[in-house]
MARNUMAR-820711 format. One line per 2 residues: number of its first residue (from 1); their letters; for each residue x, y, z of C-alpha. Coordinates in Angstrom, 2 decimals, always signed. Each point is the difference from the previous one (the first is absolute). Layout:
N
NUM> A> X:Y:Z | ... $
END
This chain:
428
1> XX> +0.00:+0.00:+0.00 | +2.79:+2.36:+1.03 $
3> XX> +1.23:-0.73:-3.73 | -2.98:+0.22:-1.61 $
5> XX> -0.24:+4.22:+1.68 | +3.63:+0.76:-0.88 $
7> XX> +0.93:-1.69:-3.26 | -3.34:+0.75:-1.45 $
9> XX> +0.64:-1.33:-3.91 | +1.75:-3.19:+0.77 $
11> XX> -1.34:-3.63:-0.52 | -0.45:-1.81:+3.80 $
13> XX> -0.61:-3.36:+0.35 | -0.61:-1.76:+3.20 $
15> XX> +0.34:-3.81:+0.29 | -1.26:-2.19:+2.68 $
17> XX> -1.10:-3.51:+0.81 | -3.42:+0.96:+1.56 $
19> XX> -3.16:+1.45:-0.65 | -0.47:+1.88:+2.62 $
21> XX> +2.42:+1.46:+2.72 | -1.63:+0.79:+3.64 $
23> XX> +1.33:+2.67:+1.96 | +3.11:-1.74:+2.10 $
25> XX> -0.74:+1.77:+3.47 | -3.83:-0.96:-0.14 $
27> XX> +0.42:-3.50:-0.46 | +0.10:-1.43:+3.71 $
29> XX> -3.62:+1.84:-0.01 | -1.59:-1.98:-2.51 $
31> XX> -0.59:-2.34:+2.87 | -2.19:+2.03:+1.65 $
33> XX> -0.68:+3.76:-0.31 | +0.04:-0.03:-4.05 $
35> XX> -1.42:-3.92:+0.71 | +1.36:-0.47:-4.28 $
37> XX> +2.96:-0.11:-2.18 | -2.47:+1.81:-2.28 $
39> XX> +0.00:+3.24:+2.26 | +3.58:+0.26:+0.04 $
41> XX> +0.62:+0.07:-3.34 | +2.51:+2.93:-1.06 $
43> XX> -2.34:+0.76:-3.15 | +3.42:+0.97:-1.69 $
45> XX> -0.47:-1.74:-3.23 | -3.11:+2.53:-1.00 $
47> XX> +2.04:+3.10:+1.03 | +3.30:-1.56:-2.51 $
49> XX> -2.83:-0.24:-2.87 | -1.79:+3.83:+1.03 $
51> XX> +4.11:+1.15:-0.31 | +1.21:-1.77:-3.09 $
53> XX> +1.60:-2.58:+1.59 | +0.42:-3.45:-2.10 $
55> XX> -0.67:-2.69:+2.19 | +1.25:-4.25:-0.57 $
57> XX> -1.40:-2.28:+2.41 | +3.79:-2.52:-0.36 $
59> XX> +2.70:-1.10:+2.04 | +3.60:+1.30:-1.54 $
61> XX> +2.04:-3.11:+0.12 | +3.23:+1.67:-1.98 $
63> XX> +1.82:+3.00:-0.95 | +2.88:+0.90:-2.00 $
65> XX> +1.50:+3.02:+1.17 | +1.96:+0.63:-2.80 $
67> XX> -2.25:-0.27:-2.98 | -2.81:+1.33:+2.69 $
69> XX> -2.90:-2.27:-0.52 | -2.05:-1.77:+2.33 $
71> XX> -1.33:-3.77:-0.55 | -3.48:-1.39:+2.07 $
73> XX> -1.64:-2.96:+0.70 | -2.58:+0.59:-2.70 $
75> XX> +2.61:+0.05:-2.65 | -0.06:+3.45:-0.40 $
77> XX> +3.39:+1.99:-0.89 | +0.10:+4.21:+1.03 $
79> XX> +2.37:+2.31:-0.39 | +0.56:+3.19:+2.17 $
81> XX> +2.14:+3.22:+0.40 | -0.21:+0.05:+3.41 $
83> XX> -0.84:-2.96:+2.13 | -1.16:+0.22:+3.79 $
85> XX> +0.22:-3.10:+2.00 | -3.16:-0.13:+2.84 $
87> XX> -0.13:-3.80:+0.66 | -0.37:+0.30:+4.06 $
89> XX> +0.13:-2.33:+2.58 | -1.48:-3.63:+0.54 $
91> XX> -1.08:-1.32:+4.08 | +3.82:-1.39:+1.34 $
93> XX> -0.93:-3.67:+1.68 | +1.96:-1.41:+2.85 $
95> XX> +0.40:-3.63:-0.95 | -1.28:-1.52:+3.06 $
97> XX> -0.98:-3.46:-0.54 | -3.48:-0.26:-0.75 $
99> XX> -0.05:+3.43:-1.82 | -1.20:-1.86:-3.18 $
101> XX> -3.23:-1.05:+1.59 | -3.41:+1.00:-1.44 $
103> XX> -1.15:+2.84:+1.60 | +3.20:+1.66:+1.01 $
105> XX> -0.69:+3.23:-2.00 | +2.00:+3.31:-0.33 $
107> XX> -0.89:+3.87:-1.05 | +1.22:+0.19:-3.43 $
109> XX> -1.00:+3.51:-1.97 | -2.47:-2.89:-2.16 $
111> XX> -3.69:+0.30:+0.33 | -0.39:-2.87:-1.66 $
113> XX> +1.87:-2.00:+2.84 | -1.82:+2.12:+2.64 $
115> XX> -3.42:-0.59:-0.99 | +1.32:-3.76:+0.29 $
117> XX> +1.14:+0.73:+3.61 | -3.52:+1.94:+0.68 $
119> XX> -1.82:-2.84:-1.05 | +1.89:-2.44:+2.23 $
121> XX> -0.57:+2.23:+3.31 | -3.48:-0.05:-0.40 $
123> XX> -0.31:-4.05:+0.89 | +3.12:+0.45:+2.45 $
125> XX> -0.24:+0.93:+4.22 | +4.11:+0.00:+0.93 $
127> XX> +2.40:+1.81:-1.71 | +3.68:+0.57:+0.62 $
129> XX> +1.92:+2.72:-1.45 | +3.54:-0.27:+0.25 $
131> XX> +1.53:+3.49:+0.03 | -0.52:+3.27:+2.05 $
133> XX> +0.76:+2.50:-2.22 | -2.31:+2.55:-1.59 $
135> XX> -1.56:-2.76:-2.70 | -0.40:-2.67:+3.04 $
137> XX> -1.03:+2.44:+2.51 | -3.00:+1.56:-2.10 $
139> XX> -0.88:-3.40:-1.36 | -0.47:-1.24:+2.92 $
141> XX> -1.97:+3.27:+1.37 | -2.27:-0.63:-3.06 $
143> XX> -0.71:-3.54:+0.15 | -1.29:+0.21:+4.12 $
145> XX> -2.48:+2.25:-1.68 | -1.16:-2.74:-1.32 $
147> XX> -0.73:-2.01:+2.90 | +3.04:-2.40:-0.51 $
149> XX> +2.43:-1.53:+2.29 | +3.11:+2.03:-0.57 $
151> XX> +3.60:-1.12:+1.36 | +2.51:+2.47:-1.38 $
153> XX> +4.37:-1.22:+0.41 | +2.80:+2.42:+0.29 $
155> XX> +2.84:-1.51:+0.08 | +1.96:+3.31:+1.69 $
157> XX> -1.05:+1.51:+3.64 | -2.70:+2.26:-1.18 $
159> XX> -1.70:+1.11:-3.32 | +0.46:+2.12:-2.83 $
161> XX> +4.03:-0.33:+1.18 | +1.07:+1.09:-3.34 $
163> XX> -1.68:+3.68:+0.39 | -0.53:+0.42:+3.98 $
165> XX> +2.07:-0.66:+3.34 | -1.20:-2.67:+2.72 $
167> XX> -2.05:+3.41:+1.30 | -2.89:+0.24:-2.77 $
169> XX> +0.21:-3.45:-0.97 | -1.29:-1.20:+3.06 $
171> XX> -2.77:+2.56:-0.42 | -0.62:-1.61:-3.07 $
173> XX> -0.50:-2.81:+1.71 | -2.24:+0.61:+2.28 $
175> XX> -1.80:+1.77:-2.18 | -0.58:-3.13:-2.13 $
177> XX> -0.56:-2.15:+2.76 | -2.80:+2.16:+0.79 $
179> XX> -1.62:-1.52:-2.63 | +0.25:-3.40:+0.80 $
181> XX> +3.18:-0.95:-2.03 | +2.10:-2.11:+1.55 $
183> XX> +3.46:+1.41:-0.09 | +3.24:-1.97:+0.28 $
185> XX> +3.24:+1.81:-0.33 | +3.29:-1.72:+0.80 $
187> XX> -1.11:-3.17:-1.32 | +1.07:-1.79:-3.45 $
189> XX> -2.06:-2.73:-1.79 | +1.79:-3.13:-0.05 $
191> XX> -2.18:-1.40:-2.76 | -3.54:-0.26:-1.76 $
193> XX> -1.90:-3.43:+0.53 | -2.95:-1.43:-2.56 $
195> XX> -1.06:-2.92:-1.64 | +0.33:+1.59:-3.46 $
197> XX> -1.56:+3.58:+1.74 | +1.10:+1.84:+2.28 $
199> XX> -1.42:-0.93:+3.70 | +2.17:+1.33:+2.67 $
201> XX> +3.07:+2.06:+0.86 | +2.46:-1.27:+2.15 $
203> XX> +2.37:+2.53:+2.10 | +3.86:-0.46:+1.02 $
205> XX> -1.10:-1.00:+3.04 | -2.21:-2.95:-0.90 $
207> XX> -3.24:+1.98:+0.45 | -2.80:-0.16:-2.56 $
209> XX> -2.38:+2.40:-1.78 | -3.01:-1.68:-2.10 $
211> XX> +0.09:+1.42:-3.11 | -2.40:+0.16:-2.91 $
213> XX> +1.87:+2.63:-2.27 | +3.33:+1.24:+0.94 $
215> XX> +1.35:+3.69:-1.65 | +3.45:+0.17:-0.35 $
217> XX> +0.79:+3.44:+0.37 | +4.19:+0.20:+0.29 $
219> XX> +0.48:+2.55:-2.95 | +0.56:+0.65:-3.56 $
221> XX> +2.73:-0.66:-2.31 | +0.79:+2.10:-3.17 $
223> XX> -0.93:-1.50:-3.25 | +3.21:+0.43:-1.94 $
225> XX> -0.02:-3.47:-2.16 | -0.40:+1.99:-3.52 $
227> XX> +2.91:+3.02:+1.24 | +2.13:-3.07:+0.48 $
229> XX> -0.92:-1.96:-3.31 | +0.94:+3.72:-1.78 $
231> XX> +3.11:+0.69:+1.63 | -0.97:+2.69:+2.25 $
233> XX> +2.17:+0.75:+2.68 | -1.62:-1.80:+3.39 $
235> XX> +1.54:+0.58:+3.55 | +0.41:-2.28:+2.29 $
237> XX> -3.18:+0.05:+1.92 | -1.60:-0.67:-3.20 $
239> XX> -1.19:+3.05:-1.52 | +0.18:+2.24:-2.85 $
241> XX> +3.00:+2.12:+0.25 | -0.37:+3.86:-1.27 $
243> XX> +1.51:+3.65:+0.94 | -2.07:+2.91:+1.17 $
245> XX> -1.75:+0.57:-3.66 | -1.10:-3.53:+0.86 $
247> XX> +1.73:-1.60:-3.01 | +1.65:-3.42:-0.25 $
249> XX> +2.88:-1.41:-1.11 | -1.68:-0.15:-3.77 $
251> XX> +0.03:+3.05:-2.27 | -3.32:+1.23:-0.10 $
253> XX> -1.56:-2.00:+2.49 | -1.66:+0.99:+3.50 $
255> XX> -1.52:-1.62:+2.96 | -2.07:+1.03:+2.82 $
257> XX> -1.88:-1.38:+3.05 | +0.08:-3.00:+2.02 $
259> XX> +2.86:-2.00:-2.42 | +2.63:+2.96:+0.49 $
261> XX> +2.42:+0.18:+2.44 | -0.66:+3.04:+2.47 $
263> XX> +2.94:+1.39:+2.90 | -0.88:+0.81:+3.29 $
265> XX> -0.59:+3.30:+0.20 | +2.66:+0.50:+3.07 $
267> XX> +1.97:-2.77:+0.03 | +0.59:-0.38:-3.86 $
269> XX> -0.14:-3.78:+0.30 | -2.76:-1.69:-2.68 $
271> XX> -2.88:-0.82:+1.30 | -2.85:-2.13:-0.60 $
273> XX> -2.61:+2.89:+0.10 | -3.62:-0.93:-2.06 $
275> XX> -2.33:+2.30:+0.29 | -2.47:+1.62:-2.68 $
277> XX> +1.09:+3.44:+1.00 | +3.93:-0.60:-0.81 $
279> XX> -1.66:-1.50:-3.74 | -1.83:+3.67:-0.67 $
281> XX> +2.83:+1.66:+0.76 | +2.54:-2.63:-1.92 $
283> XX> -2.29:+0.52:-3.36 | -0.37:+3.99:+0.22 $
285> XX> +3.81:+0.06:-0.34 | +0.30:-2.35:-2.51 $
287> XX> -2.40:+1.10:-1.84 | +1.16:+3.24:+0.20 $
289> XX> +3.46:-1.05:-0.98 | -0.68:-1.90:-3.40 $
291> XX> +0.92:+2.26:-2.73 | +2.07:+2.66:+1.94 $
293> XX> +0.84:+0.41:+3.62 | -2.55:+2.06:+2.14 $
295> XX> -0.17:-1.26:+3.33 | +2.60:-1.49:+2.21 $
297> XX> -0.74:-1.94:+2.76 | +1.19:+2.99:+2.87 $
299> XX> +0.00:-1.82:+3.03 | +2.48:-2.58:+1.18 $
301> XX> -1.72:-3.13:+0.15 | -3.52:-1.31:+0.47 $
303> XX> -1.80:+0.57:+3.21 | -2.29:-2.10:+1.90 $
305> XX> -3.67:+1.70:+0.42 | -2.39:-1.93:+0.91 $
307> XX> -3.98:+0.00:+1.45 | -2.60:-2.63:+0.90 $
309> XX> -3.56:-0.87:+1.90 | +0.48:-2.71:+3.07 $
311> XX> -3.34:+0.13:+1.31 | -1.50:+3.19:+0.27 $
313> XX> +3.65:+1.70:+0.48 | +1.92:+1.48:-3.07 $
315> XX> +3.93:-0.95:+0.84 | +2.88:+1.72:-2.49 $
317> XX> +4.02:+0.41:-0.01 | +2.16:+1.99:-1.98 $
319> XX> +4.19:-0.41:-0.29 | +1.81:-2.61:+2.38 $
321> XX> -1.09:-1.36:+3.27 | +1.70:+0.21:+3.04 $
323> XX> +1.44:-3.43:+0.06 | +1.35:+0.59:-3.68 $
325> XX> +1.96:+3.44:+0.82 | +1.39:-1.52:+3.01 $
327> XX> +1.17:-3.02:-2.07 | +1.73:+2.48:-3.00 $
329> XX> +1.90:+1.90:+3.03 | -2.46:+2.80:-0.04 $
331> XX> +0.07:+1.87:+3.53 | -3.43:+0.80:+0.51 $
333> XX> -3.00:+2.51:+2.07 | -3.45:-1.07:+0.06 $
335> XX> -2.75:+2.04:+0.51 | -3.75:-0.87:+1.02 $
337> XX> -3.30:+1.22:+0.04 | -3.28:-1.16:+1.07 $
339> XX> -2.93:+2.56:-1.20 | -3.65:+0.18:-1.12 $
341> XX> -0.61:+0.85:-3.61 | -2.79:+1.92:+0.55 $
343> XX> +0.12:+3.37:+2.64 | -1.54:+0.07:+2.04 $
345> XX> -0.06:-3.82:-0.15 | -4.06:-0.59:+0.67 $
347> XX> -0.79:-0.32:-3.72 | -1.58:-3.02:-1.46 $
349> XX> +2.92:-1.02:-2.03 | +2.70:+0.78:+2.27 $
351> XX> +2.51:-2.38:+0.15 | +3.44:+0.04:+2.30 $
353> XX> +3.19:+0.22:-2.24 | +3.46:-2.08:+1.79 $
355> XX> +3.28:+1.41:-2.15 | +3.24:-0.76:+0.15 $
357> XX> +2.68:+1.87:-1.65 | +3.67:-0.93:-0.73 $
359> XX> +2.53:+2.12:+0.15 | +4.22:+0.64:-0.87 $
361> XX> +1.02:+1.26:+3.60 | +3.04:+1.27:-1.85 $
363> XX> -1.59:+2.50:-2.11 | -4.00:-0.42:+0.85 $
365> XX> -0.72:-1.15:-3.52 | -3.42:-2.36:-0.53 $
367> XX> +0.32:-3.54:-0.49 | -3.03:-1.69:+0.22 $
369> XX> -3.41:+0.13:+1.80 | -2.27:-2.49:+1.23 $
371> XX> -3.70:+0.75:+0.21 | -3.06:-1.43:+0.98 $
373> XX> -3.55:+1.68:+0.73 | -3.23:+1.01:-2.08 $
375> XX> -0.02:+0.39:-4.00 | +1.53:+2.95:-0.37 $
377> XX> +3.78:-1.55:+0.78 | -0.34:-1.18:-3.57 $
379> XX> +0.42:+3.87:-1.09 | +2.20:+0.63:+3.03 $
381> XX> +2.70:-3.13:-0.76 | +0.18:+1.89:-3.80 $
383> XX> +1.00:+3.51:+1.20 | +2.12:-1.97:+2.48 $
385> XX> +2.23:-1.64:-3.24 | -0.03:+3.36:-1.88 $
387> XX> +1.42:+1.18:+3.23 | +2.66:-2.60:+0.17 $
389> XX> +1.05:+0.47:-3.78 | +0.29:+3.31:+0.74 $
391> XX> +2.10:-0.52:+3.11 | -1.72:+1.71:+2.40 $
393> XX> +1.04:+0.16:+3.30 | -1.37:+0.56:+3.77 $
395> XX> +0.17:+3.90:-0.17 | -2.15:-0.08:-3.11 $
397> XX> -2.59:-2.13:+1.67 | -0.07:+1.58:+3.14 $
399> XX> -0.27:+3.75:-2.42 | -2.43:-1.26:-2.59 $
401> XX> -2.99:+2.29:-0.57 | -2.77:-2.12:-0.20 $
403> XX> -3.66:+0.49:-0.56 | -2.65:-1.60:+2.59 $
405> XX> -3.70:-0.68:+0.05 | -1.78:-1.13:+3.12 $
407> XX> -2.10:-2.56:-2.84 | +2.93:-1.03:-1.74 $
409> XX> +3.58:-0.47:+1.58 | +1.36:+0.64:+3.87 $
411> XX> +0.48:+3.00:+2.11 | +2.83:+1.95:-1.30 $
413> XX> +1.43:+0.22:+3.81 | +0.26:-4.08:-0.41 $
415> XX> +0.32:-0.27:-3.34 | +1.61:-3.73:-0.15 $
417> XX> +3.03:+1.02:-2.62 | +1.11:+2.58:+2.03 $
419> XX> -0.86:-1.31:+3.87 | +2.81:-3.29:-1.35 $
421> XX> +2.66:+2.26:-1.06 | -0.68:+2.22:+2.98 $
423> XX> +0.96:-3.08:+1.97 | +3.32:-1.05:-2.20 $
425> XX> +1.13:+3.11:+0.48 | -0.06:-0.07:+3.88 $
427> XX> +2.47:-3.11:-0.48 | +2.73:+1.81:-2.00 $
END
């Protein structure tokens, strides 16, 4: 789309193996608030047709880089100027024995496959989900709603570990537990049991779950098969390598999104970061960059910002944790705040707001921040990252000028962003 607005009189063709695409951050609602693949559906493939945008339902099976033609399953030979490499990510499964079993499912980007795994809950009472991170955690939120038996397994101390400290996952926990999930964190599955399907779950420590479905939830991996088959650079993690126009190793060929290698955006160090966000902004720039350099990638690396619903709570982080800066050598402030969204806080939809923020105690600069409270910390965690990339520190928080509505945000004496770094300072 972003090529379709600024190279306005070139030929784009998009080509992908399904008919439909859903929108990735919806799907763990299909189970219950949407209640259907159908109302998650991106509707994409009417807006490429409304902007001049060829569309081949195909699977690309080989390139040649060099003569710059593409060959598909169908048969079908294309050439191209410019070539942009989107193929994403596919569910990562931990072979534990037993994960062959029918009715050990994942959460693939497929809505084929998910309408599968909808139809299978519907006859099934216990499910396991192996997994407490964000795709797990709101799975398993989702499928309670339903009236199911829920047991949810984190391998780590607490959940969501890879974007919040022991702190907020624990609230997380709770949280979810509220709802009737059963929550077990330290604890690995030993191995999936079933005559043919899946029937129970059995722990490191001999004990056993019944199990009619079990959702493996341990991650993604980077489709990268076809970069590989056309000699595109790959790093050693697996993904596509490219520079800060976001092209590869191949002359006149791009990639964005979940099969490109991203850097932390402190340490420098790749990381394994898959989120829908990162893809927008990996396709603006290469977009942007296909005929003649216009937008380089600014900031140092790619940054963690993230937001969800446990429950009736909205939880977010932005930047590292705690536990991560102390691990890179970081010496470190935190600030806190516990405040009411509302002022005064006796309205309806009032909600209390718990913040942490992370700070250099060297130079004050903003690390990260950990948030969890009423809907608006989706909005807040954003501002938050802009903040970060802009390397604010805890003298601009504590001098922002802000504007405050007793209906819509908290008392500017408490306001949450400046009440944390009010208390990081006191500790410098």
């Amino acid at each position: 789309m972003t090529s379709r607005k600024i190279y306005k009189d070139k030929k784009i063709l998009v080509i992908k193996k399904l008919e439909k695409e859903l929108v990735p951050c919806g799907i763990p609602y299909i189970f219950h608030t949407l209640g259907t693949v159908e109302k998650d559906y991106m509707g994409i493939e009417e807006k490429f047709k409304s902007n001049n945008i060829d569309l081949e339902i195909d699977e690309v099976i080989d390139g040649n880089v060099e003569e710059k033609k593409l060959e598909t399953k169908n048969g079908k030979v294309f050439e191209y100027d410019k070539l942009v490499i989107t193929t994403g990510s596919t569910p990562f499964v931990i072979p534990i024995p037993g994960h062959d079993l029918e009715n050990v499912m994942t959460i693939p980007k497929n809505y084929k496959y998910l309408g599968n795994v909808q139809e299978k809950l519907k006859d099934a009472n216990n499910i396991v989900i192996i997994g407490g991170g964000f795709i797990g955690v709101e799975v398993a939120d989702e499928i309670k709603k339903s009236g199911k038996n829920v047991t949810l397994i984190e391998a780590k101390d607490y959940l969501l570990p890879a974007s919040f400290d022991a702190d907020f996952g624990n609230i997380a926990k709770q949280e979810i537990e509220s709802d009737n999930v059963k929550v077990l964190v330290s604890t690995k599955v030993n191995k999936i049991e079933g005559n043919g399907k899946v029937e129970k779950v059995i722990l490191e420590n001999g004990e056993e779950i019944p199990a009619d479905i079990v959702i493996m939830a341990t991650g993604y991996k980077p489709n990268t098969d076809l970069a590989k088959k056309m000699g595109i650079k790959v790093t050693e993690w697996g993904y596509i390598e490219t520079d800060d126009y976001m092209r590869t190793s191949a002359k006149d060929v791009f990639a964005a999104g979940d099969c490109v290698q991203h850097k932390d955006y402190f340490t420098g160090k790749p990381s394994r970061l898959m989120l829908a966000s990162a893809a927008v902004f990996d396709a603006r720039i290469a977009a942007s960059n296909l005929y003649k350099l216009k937008l380089l990638r600014t900031n140092k690396g790619s940054l963690n910002a993230y937001s969800t619903m446990i429950g009736g709570k909205a939880f977010a982080a932005a930047g590292i944790t705690e536990a991560v800066a102390k691990a890179e050598g970081f010496d470190i402030i935190v600030g806190k705040a516990e405040v009411v969204d509302r002022h005064p806080g006796k309205f309806a939809d009032a909600s209390k707001i718990t913040m942490k923020l992370i700070f250099s105690k060297e130079c004050g600069l903003l690390l990260g921040a950990q948030i969890v409270g009423g809907k608006s910390v989706g909005e807040i965690i954003n501002i938050i990252s802009l903040a970060i990339q802009k390397e604010v520190n805890i003298k601009d928080l504590l001098t922002m000028q802000i504007g405050t509505h007793p209906l819509l945000t908290a008392a500017p004496t408490v306001y949450p962003l400046a009440v944390a770094a009010e208390q990081a300072l006191s500790q410098m």
